[in-house]
PDB file of the backbone (N, CA, C, O) and the ligand in Angstrom, with CONECT records:
HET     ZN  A 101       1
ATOM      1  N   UNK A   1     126.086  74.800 107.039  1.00  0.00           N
ATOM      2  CA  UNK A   1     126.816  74.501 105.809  1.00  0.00           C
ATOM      3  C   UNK A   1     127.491  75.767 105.306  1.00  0.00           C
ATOM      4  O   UNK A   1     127.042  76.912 105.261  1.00  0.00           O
ATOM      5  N   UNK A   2     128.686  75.286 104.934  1.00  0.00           N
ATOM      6  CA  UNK A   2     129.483  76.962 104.436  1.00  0.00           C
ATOM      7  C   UNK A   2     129.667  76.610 102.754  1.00  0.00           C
ATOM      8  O   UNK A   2     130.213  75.694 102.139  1.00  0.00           O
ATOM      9  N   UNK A   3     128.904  77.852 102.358  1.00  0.00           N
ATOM     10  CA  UNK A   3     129.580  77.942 100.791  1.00  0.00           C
ATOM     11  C   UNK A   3     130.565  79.020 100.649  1.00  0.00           C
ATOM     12  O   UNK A   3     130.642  79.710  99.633  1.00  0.00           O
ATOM     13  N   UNK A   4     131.276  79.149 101.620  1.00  0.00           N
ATOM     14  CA  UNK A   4     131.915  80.465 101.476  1.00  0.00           C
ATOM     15  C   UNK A   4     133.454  80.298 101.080  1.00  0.00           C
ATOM     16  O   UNK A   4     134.407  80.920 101.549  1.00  0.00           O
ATOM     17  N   UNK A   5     133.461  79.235 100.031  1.00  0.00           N
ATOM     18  CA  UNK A   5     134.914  79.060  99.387  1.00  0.00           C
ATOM     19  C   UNK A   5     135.048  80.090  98.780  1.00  0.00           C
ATOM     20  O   UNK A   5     134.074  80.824  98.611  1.00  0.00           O
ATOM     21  N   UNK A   6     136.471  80.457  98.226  1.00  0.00           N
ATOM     22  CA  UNK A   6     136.840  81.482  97.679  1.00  0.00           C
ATOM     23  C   UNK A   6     136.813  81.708  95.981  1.00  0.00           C
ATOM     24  O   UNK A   6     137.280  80.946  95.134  1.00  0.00           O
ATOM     25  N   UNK A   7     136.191  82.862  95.797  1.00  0.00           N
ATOM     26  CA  UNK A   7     135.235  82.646  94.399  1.00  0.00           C
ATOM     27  C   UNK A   7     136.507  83.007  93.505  1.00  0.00           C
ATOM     28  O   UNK A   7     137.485  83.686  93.817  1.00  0.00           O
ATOM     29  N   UNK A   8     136.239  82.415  92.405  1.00  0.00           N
ATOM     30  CA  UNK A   8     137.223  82.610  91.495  1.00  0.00           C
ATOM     31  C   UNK A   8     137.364  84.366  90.374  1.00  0.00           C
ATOM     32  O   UNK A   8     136.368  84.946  89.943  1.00  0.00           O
ATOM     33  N   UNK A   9     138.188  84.638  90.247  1.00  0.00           N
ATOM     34  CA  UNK A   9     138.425  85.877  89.775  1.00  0.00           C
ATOM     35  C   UNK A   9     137.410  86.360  88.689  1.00  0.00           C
ATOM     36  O   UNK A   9     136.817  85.636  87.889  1.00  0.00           O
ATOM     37  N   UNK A  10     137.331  87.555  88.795  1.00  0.00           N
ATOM     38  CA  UNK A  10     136.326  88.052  87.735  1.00  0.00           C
ATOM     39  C   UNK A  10     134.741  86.996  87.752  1.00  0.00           C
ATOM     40  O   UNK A  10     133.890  86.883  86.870  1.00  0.00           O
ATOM     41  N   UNK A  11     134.810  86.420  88.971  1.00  0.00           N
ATOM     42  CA  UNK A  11     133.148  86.459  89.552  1.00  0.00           C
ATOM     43  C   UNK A  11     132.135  87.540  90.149  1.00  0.00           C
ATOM     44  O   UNK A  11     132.401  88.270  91.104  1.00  0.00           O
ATOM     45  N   UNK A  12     131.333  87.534  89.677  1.00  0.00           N
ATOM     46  CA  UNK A  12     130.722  88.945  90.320  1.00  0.00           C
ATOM     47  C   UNK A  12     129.089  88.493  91.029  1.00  0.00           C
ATOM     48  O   UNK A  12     128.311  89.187  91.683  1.00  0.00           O
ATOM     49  N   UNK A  13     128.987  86.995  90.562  1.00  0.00           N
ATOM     50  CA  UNK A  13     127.499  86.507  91.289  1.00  0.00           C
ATOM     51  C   UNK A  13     127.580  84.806  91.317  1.00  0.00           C
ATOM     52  O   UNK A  13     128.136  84.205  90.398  1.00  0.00           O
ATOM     53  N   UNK A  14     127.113  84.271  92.189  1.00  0.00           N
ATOM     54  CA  UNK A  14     127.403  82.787  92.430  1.00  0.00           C
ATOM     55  C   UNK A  14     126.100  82.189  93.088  1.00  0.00           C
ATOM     56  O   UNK A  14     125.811  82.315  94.278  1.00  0.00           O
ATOM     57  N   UNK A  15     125.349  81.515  92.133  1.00  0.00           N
ATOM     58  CA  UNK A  15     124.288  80.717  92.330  1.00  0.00           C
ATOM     59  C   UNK A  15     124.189  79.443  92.832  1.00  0.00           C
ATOM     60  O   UNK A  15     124.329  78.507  92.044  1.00  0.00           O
ATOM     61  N   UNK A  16     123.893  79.148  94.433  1.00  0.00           N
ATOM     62  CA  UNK A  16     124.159  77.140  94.490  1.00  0.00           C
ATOM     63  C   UNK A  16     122.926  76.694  93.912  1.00  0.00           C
ATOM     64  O   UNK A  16     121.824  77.210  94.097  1.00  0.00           O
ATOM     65  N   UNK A  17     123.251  75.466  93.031  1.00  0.00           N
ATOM     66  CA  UNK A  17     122.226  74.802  92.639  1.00  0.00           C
ATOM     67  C   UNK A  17     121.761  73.598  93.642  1.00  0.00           C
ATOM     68  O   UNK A  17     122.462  73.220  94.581  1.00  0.00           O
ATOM     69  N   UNK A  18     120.460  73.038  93.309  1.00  0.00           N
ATOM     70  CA  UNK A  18     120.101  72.068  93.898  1.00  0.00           C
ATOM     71  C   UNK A  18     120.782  70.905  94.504  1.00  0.00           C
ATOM     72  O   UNK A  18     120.728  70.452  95.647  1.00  0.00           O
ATOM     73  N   UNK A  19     121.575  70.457  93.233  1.00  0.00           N
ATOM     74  CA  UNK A  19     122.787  69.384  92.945  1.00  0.00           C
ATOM     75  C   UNK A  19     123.875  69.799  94.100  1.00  0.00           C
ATOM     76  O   UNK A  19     124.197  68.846  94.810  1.00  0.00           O
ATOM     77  N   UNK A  20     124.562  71.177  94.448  1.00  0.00           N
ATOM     78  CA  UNK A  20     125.188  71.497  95.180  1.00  0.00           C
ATOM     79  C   UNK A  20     125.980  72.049  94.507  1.00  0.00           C
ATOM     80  O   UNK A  20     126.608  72.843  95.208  1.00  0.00           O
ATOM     81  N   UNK A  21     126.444  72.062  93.043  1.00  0.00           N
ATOM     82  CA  UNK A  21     127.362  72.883  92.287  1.00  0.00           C
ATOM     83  C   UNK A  21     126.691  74.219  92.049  1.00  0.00           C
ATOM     84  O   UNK A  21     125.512  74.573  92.098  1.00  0.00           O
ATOM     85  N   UNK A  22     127.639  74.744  91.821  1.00  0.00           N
ATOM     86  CA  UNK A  22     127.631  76.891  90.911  1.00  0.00           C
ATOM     87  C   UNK A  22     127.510  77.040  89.887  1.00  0.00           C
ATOM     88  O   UNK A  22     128.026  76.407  88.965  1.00  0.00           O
ATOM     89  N   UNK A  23     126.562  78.206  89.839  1.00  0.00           N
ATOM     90  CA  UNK A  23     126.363  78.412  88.944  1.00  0.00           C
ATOM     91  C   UNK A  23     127.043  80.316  88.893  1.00  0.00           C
ATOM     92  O   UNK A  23     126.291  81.240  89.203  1.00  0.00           O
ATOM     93  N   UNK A  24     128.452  80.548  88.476  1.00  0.00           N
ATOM     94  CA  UNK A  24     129.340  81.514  88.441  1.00  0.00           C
ATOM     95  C   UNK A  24     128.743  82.897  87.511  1.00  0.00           C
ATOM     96  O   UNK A  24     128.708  82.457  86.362  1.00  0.00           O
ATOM     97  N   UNK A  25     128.495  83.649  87.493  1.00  0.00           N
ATOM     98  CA  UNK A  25     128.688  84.881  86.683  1.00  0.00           C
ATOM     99  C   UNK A  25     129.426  86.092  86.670  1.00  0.00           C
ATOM    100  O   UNK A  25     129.399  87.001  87.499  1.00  0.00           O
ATOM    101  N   UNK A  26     130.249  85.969  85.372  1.00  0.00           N
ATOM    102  CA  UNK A  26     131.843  86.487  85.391  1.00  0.00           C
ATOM    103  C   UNK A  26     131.747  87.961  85.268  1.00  0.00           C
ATOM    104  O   UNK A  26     130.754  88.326  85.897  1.00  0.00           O
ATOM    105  N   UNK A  27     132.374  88.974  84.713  1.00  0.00           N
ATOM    106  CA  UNK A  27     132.660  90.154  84.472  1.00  0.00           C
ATOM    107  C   UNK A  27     131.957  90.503  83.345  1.00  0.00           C
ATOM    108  O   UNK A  27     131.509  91.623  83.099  1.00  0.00           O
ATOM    109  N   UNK A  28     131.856  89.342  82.547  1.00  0.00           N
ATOM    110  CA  UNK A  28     131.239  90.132  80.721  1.00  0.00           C
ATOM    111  C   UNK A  28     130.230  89.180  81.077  1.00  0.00           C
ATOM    112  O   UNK A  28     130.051  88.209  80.341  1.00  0.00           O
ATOM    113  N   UNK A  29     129.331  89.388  82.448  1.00  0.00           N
ATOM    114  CA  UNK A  29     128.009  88.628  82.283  1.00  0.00           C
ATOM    115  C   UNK A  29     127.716  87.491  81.641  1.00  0.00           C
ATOM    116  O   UNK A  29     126.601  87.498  81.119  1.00  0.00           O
ATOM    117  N   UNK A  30     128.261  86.651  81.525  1.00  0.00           N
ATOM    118  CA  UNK A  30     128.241  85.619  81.212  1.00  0.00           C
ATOM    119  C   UNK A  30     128.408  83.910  82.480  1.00  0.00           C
ATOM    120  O   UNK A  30     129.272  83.309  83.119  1.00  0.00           O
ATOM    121  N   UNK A  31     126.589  83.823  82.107  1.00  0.00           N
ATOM    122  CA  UNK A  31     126.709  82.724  83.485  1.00  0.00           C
ATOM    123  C   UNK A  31     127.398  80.960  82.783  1.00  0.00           C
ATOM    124  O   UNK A  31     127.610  80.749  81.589  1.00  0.00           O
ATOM    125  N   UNK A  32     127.603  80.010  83.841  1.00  0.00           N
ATOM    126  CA  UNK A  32     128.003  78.686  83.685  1.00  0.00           C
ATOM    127  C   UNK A  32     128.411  78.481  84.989  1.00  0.00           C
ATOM    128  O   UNK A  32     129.101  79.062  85.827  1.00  0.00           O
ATOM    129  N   UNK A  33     127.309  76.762  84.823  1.00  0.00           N
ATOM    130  CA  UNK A  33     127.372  76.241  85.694  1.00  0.00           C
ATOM    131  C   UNK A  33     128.892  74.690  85.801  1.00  0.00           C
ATOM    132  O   UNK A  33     129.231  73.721  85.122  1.00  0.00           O
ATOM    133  N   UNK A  34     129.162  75.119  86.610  1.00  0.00           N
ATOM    134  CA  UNK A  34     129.955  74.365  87.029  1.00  0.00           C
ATOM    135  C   UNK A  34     129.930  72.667  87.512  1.00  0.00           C
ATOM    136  O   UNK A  34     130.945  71.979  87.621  1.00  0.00           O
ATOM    137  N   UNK A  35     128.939  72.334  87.689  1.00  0.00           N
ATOM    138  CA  UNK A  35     127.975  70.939  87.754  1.00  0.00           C
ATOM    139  C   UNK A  35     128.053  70.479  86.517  1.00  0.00           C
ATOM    140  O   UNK A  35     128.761  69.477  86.422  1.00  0.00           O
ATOM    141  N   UNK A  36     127.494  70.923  85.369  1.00  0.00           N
ATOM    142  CA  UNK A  36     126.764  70.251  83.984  1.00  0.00           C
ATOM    143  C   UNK A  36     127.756  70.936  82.808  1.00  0.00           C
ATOM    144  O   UNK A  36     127.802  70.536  81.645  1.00  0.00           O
ATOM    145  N   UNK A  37     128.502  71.996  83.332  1.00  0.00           N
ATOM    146  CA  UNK A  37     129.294  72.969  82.132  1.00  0.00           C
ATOM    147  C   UNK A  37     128.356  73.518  81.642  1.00  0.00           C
ATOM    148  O   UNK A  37     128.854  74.409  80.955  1.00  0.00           O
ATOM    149  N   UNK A  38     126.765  73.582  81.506  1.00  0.00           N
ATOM    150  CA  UNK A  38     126.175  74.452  80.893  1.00  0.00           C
ATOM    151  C   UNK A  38     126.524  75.692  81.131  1.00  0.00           C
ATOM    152  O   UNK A  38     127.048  76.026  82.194  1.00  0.00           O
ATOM    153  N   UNK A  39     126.177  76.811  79.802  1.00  0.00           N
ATOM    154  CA  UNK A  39     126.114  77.797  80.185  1.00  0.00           C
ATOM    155  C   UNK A  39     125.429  78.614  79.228  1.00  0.00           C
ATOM    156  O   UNK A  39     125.097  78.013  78.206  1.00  0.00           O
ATOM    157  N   UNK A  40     125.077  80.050  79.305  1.00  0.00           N
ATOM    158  CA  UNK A  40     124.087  80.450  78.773  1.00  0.00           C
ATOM    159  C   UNK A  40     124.765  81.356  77.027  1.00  0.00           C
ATOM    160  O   UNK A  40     124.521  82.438  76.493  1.00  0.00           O
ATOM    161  N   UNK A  41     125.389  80.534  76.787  1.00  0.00           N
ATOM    162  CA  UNK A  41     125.647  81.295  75.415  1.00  0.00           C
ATOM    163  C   UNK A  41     124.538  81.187  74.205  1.00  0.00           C
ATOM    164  O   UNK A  41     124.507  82.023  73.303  1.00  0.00           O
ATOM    165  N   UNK A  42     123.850  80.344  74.258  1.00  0.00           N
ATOM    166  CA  UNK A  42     122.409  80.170  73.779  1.00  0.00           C
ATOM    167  C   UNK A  42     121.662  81.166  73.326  1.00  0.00           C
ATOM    168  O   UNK A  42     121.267  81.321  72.171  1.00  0.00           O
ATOM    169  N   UNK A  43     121.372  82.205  74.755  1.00  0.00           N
ATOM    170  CA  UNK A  43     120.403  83.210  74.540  1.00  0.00           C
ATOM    171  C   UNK A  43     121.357  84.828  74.693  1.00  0.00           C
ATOM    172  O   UNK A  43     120.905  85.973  74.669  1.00  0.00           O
ATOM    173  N   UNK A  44     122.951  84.308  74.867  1.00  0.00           N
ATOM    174  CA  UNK A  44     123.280  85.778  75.188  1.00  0.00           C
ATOM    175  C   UNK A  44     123.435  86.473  73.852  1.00  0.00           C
ATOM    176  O   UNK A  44     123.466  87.683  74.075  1.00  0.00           O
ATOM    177  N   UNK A  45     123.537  86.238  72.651  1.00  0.00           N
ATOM    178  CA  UNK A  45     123.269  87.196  71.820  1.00  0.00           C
ATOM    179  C   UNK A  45     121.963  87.443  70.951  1.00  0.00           C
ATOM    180  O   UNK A  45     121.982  87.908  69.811  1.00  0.00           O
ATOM    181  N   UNK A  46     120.965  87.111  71.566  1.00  0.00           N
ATOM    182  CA  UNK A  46     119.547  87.512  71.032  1.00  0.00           C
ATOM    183  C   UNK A  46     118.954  87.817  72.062  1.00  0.00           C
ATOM    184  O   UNK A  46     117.739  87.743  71.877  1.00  0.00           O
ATOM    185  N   UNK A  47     119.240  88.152  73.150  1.00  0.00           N
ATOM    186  CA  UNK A  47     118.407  89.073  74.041  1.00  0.00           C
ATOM    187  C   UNK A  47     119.316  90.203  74.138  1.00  0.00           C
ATOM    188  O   UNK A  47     120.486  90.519  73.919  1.00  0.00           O
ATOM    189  N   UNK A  48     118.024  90.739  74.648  1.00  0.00           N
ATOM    190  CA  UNK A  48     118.582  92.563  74.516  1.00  0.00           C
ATOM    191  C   UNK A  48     118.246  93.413  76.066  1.00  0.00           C
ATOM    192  O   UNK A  48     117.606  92.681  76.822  1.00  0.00           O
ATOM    193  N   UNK A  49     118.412  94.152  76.383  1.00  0.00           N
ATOM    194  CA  UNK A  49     118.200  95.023  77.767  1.00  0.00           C
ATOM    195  C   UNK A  49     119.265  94.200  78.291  1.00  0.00           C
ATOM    196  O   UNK A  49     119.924  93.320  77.737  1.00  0.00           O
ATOM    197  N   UNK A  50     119.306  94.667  79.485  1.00  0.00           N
ATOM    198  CA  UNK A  50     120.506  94.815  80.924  1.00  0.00           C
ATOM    199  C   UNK A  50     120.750  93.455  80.631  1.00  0.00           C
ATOM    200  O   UNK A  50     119.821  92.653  80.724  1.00  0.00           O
ATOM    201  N   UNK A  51     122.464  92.901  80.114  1.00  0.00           N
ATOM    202  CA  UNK A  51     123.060  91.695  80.316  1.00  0.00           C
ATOM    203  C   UNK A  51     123.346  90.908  81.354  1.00  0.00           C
ATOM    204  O   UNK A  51     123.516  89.700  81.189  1.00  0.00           O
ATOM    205  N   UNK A  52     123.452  91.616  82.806  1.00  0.00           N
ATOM    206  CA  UNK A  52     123.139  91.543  83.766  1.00  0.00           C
ATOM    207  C   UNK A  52     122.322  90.516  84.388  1.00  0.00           C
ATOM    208  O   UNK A  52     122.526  89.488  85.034  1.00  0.00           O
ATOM    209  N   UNK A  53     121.091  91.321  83.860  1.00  0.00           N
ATOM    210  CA  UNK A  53     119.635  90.746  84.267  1.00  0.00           C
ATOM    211  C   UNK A  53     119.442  89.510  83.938  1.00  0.00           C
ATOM    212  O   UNK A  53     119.020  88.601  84.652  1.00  0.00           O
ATOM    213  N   UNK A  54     119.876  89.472  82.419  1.00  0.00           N
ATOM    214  CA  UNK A  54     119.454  88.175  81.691  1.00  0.00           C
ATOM    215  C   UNK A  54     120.856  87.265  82.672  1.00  0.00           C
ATOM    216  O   UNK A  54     120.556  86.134  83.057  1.00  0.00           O
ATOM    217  N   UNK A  55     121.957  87.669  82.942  1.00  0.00           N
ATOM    218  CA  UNK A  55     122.469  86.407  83.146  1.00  0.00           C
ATOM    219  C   UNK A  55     121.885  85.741  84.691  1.00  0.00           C
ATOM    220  O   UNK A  55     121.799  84.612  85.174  1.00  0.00           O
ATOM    221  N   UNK A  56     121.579  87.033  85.097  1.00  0.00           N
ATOM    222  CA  UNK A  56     120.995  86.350  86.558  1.00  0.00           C
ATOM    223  C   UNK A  56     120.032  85.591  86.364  1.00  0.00           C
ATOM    224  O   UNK A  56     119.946  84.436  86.782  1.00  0.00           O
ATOM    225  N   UNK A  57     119.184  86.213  85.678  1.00  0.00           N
ATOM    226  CA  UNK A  57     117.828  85.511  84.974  1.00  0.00           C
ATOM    227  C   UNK A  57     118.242  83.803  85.040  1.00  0.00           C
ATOM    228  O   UNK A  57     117.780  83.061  85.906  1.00  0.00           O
ATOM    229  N   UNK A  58     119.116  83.382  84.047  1.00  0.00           N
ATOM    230  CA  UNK A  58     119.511  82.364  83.540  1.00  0.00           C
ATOM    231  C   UNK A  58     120.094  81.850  84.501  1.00  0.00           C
ATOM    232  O   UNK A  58     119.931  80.631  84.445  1.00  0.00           O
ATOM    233  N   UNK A  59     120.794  82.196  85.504  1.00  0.00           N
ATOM    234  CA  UNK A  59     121.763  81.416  86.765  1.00  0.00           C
ATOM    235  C   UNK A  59     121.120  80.795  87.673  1.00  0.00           C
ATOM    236  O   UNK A  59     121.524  79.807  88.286  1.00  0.00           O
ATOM    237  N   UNK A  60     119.456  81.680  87.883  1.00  0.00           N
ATOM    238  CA  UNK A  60     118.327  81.345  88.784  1.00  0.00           C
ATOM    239  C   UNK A  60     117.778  80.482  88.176  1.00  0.00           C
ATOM    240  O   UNK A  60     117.986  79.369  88.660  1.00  0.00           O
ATOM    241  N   UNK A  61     117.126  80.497  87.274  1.00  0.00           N
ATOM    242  CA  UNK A  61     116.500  79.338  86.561  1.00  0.00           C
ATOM    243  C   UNK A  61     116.840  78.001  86.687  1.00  0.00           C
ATOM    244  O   UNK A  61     116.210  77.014  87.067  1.00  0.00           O
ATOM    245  N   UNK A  62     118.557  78.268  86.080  1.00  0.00           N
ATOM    246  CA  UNK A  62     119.279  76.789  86.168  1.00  0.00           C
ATOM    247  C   UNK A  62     119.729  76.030  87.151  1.00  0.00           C
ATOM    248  O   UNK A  62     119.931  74.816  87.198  1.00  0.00           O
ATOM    249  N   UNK A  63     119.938  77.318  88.346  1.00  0.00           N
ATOM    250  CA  UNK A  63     120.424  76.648  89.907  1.00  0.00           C
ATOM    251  C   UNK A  63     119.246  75.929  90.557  1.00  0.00           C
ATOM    252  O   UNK A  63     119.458  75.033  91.374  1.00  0.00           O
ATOM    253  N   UNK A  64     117.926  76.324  90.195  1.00  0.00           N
ATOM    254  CA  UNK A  64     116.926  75.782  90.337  1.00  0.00           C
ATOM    255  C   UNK A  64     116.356  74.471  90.122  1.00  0.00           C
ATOM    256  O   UNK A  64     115.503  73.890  90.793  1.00  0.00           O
ATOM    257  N   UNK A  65     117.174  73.973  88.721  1.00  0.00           N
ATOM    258  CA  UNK A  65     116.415  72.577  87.969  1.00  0.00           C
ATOM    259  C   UNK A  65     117.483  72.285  88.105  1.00  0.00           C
ATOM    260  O   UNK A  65     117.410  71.079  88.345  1.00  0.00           O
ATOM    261  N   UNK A  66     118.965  72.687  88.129  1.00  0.00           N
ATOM    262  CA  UNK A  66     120.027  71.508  87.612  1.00  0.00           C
ATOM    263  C   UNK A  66     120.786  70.754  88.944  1.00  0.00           C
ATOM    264  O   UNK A  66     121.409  71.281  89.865  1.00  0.00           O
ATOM    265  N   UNK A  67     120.498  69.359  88.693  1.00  0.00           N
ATOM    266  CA  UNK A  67     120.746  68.657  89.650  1.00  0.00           C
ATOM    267  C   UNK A  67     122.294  67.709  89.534  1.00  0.00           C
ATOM    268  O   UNK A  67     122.465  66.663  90.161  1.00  0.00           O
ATOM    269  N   UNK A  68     123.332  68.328  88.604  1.00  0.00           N
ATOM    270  CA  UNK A  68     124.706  67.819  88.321  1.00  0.00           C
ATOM    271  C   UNK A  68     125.119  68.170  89.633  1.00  0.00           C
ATOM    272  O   UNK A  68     124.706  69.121  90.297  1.00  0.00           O
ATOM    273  N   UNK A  69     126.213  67.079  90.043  1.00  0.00           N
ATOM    274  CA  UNK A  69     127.167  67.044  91.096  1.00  0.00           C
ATOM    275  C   UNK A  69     128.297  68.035  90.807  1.00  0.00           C
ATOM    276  O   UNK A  69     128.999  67.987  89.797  1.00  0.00           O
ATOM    277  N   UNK A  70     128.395  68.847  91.690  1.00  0.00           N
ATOM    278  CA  UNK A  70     129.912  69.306  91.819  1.00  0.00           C
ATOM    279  C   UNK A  70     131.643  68.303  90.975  1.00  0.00           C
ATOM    280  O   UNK A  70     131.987  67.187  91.364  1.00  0.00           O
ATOM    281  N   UNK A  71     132.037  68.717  90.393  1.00  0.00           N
ATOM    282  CA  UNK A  71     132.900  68.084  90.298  1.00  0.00           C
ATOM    283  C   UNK A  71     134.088  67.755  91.101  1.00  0.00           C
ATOM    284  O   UNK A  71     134.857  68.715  91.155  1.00  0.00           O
ATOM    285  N   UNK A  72     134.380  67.007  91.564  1.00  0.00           N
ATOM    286  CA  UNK A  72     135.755  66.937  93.067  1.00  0.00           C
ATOM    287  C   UNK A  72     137.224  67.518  92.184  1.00  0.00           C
ATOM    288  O   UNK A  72     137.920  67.181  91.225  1.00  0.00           O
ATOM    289  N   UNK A  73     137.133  68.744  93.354  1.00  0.00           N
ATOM    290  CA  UNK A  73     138.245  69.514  92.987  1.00  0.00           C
ATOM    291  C   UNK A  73     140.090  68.382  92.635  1.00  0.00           C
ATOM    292  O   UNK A  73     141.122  68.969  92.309  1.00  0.00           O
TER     293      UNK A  73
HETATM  294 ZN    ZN A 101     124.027  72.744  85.602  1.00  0.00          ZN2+
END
C-alpha cells in the first residue's frame, strides 16, 4: 500500500489513521485530521512546553481512535 501522495505545503508530519485518512501537522504546529476535520485547537493554547510535541502528541492519539473515511478527492 502506498501513502506516498504528495503532502500538501507547509506539512511537516502526517499521521495515517485507522479509518485511512491524515492526520497533517502544519508549520505553526498545528495538527487536523482530514477524515473528521478535527483538530487540536482545544488544547493548543493551554498547554505549554515544545508545541511540537503536543501536536504530535495529539496526531498519535487521534490517528489511533479516529475511524472517519478519507474524503474522495
Ligand atoms: Zn479524525
Amino acid at each position: 500500500m502506498s501513502t506516498q501522495t504528495p503532502w500538501p505545503e507547509r506539512t511537516v508530519a502526517r499521521y495515517l489513521t485507522v479509518g485511512g485518512a491524515t492526520v497533517d501537522i502544519d508549520e505553526l504546529n498545528m495538527s487536523r485530521c482530514a477524515g473528521c476535520n478535527e483538530d487540536d485547537s482545544d488544547d493548543r493554547f493551554v498547554s505549554r512546553g515544545n508545541p511540537l510535541r503536543r501536536a504530535r502528541r495529539w496526531a498519535q492519539e487521534h490517528a489511533e481512535t479516529c475511524r472517519a473515511m478519507p474524503k474522495p478527492a
